[in-house]
N, CA, C and O of each residue as an XYZ file, in Angstrom:
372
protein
N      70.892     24.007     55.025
C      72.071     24.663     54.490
C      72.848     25.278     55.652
O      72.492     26.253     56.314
N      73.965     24.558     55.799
C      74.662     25.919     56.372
C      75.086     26.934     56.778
O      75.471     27.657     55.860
N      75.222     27.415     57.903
C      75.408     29.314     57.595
C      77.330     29.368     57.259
O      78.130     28.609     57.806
N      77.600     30.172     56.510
C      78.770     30.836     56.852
C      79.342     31.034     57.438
O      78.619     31.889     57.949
N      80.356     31.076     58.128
C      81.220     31.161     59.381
C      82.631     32.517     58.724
O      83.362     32.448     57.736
N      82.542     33.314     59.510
C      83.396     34.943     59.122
C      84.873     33.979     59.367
O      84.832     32.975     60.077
N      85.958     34.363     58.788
C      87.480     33.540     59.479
C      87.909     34.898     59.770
O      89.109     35.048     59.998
N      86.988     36.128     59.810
C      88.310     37.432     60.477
C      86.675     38.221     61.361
O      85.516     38.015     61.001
N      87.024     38.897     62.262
C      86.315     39.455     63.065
C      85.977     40.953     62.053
O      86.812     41.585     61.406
N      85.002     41.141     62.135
C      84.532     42.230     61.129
C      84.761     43.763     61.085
O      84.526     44.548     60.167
N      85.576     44.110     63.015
C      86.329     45.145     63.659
C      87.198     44.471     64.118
O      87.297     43.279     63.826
N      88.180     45.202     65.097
C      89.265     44.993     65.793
C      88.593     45.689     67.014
O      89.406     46.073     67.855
N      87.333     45.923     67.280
C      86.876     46.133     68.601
C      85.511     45.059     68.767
O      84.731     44.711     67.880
N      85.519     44.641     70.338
C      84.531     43.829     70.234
C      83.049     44.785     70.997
O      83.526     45.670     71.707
N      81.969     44.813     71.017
C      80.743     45.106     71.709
C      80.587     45.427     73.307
O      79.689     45.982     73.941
N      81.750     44.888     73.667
C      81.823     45.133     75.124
C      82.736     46.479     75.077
O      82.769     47.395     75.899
N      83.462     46.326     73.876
C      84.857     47.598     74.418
C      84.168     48.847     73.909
O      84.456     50.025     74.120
N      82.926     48.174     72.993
C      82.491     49.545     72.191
C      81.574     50.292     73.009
O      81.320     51.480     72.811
N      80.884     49.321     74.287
C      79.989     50.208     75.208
C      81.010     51.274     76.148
O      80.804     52.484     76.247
N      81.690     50.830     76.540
C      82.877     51.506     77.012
C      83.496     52.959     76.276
O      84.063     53.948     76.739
N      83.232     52.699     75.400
C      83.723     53.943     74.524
C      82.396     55.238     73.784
O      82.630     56.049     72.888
N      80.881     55.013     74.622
C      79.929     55.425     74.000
C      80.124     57.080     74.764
O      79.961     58.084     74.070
N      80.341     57.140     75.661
C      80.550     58.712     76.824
C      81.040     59.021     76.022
O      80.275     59.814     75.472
N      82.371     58.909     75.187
C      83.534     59.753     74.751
C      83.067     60.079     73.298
O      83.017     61.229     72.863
N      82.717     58.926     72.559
C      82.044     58.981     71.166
C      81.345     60.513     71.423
O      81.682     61.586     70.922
N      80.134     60.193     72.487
C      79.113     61.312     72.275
C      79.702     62.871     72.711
O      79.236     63.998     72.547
N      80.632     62.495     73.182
C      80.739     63.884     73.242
C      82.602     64.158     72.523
O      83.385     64.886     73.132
N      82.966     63.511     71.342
C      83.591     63.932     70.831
C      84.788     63.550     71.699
O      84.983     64.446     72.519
N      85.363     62.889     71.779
C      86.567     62.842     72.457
C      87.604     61.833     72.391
O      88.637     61.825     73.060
N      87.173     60.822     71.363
C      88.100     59.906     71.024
C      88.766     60.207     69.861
O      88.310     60.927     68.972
N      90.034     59.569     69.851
C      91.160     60.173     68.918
C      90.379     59.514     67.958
O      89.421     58.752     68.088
N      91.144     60.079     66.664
C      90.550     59.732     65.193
C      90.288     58.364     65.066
O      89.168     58.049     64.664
N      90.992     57.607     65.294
C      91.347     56.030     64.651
C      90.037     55.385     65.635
O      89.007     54.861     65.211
N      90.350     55.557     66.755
C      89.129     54.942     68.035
C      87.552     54.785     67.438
O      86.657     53.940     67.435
N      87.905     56.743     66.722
C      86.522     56.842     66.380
C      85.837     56.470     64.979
O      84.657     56.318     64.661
N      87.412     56.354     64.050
C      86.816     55.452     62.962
C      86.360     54.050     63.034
O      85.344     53.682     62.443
N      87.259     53.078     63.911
C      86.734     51.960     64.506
C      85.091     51.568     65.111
O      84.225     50.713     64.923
N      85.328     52.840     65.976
C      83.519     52.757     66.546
C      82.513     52.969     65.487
O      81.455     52.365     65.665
N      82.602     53.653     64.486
C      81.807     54.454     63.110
C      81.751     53.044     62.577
O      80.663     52.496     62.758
N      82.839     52.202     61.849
C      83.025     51.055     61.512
C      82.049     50.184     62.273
O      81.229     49.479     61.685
N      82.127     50.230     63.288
C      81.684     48.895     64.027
C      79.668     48.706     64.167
O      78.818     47.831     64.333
N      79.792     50.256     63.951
C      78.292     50.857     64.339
C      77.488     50.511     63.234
O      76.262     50.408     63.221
N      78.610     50.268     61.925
C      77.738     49.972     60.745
C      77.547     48.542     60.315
O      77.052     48.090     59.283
N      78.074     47.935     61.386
C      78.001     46.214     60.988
C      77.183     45.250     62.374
O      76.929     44.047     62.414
N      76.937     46.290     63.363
C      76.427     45.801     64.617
C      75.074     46.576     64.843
O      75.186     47.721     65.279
N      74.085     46.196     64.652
C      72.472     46.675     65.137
C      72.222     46.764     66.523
O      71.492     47.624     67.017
N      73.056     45.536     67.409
C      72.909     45.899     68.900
C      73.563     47.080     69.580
O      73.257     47.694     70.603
N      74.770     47.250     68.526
C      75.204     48.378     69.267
C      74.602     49.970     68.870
O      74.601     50.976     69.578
N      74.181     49.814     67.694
C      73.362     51.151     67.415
C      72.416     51.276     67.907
O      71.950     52.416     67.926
N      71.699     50.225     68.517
C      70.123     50.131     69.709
C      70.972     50.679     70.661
O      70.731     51.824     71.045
N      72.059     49.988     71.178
C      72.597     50.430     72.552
C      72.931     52.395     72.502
O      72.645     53.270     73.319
N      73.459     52.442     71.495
C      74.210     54.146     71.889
C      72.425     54.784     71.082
O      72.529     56.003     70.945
N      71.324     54.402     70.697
C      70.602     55.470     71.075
C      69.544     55.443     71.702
O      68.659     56.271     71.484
N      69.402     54.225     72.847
C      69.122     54.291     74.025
C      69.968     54.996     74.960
O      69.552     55.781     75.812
N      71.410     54.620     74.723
C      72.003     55.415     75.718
C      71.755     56.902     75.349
O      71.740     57.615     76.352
N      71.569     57.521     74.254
C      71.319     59.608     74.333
C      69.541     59.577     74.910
O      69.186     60.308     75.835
N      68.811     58.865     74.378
C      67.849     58.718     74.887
C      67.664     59.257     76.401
O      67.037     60.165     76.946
N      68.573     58.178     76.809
C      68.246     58.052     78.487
C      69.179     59.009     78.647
O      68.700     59.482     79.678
N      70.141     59.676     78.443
C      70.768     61.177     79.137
C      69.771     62.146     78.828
O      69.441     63.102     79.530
N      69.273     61.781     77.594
C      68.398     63.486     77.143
C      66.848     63.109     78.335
O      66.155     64.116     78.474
N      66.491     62.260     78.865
C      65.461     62.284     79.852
C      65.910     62.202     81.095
O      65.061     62.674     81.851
N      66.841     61.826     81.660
C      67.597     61.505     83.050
C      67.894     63.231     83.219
O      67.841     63.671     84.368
N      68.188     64.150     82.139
C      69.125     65.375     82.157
C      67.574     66.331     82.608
O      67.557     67.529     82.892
N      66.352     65.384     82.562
C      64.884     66.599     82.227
C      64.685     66.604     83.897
O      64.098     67.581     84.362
N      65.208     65.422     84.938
C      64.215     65.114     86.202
C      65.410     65.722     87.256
O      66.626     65.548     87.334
N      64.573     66.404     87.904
C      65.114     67.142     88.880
C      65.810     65.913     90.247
O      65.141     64.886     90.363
N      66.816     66.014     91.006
C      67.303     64.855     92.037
C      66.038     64.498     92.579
O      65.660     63.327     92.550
N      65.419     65.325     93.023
C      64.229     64.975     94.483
C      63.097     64.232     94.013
O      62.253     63.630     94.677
N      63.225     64.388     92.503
C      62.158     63.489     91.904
C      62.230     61.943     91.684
O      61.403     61.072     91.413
N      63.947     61.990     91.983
C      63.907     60.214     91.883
C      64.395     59.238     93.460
O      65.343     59.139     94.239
N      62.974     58.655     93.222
C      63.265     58.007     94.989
C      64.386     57.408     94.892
O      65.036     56.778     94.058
N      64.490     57.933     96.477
C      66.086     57.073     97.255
C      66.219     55.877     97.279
O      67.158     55.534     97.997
N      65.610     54.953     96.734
C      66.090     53.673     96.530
C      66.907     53.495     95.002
O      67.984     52.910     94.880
N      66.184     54.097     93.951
C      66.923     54.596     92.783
C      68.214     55.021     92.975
O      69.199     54.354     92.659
N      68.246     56.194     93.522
C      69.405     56.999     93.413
C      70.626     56.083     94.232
O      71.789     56.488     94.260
N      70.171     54.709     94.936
C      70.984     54.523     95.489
C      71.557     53.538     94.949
O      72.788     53.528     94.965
N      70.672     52.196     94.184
C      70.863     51.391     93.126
C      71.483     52.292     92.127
O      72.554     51.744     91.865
N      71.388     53.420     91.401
C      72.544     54.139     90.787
C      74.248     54.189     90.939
O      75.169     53.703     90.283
N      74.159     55.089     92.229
C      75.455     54.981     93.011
C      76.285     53.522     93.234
O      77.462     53.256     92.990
N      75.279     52.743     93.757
C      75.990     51.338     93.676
C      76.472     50.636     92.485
O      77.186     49.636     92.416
N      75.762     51.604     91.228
C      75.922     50.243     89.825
C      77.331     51.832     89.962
O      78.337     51.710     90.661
N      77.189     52.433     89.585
C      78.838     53.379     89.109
C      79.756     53.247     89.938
O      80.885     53.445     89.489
N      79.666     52.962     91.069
C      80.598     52.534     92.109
C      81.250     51.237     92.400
O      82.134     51.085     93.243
N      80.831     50.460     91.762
C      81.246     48.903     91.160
C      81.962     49.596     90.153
O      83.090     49.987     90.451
N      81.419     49.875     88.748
C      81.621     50.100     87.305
C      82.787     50.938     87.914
O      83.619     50.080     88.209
N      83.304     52.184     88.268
C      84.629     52.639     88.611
C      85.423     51.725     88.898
O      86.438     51.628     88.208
N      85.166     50.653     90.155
C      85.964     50.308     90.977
C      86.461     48.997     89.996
O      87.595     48.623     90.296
N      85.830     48.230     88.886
C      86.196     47.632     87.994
C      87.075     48.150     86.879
O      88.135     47.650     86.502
N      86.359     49.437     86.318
C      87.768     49.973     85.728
C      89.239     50.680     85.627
O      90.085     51.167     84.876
N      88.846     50.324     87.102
C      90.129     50.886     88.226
C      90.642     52.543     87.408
O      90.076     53.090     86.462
N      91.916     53.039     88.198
C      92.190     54.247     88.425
C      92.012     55.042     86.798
O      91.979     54.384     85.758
N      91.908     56.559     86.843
C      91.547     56.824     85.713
C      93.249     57.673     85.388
O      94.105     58.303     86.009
N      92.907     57.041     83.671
C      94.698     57.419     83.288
C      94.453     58.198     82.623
O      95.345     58.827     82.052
């Protein structure tokens, strides 16, 4: 049998734009509509509700370890992944 095929996208945001928008979600900062969209999207996508509560997860344990506790090869593979990730989403508006 067949599967079904959707003819309309089930949001007007896709999974990539919605990781992008998880910082602001959590701490309250997207305008209404953004955040009804993301609420929307959260209830029709399982990967992305794995994704945003891994992502509080990992702030609420990253927020417990003191700097000196995470070796300098870490901290530096860090810096390098946000320092790409800025330099891709270029200047902040």
């Amino acid at each position: 049998m067949a599967a079904r095929r959707r003819t309309q996208p089930l949001t007007n945001k896709t999974c990539k734009q919605m990781t992008d928008l998880v910082l602001d979600y959590l701490n309250d900062k997207l305008a209404p509509t953004t955040k009804r969209d993301f609420q929307r999207h959260l209830r029709i996508c399982p990967d992305c509700v794995n994704f945003l509560n891994t992502y509080k997860k990992t702030v609420a344990v990253t927020g417990s370890v003191a700097i000196d506790e995470i070796p300098q090869t870490v901290r530096n593979n860090i810096l390098t992944f946000l320092r790409k990730r800025i330099h891709r989403l270029g200047p902040i508006r």
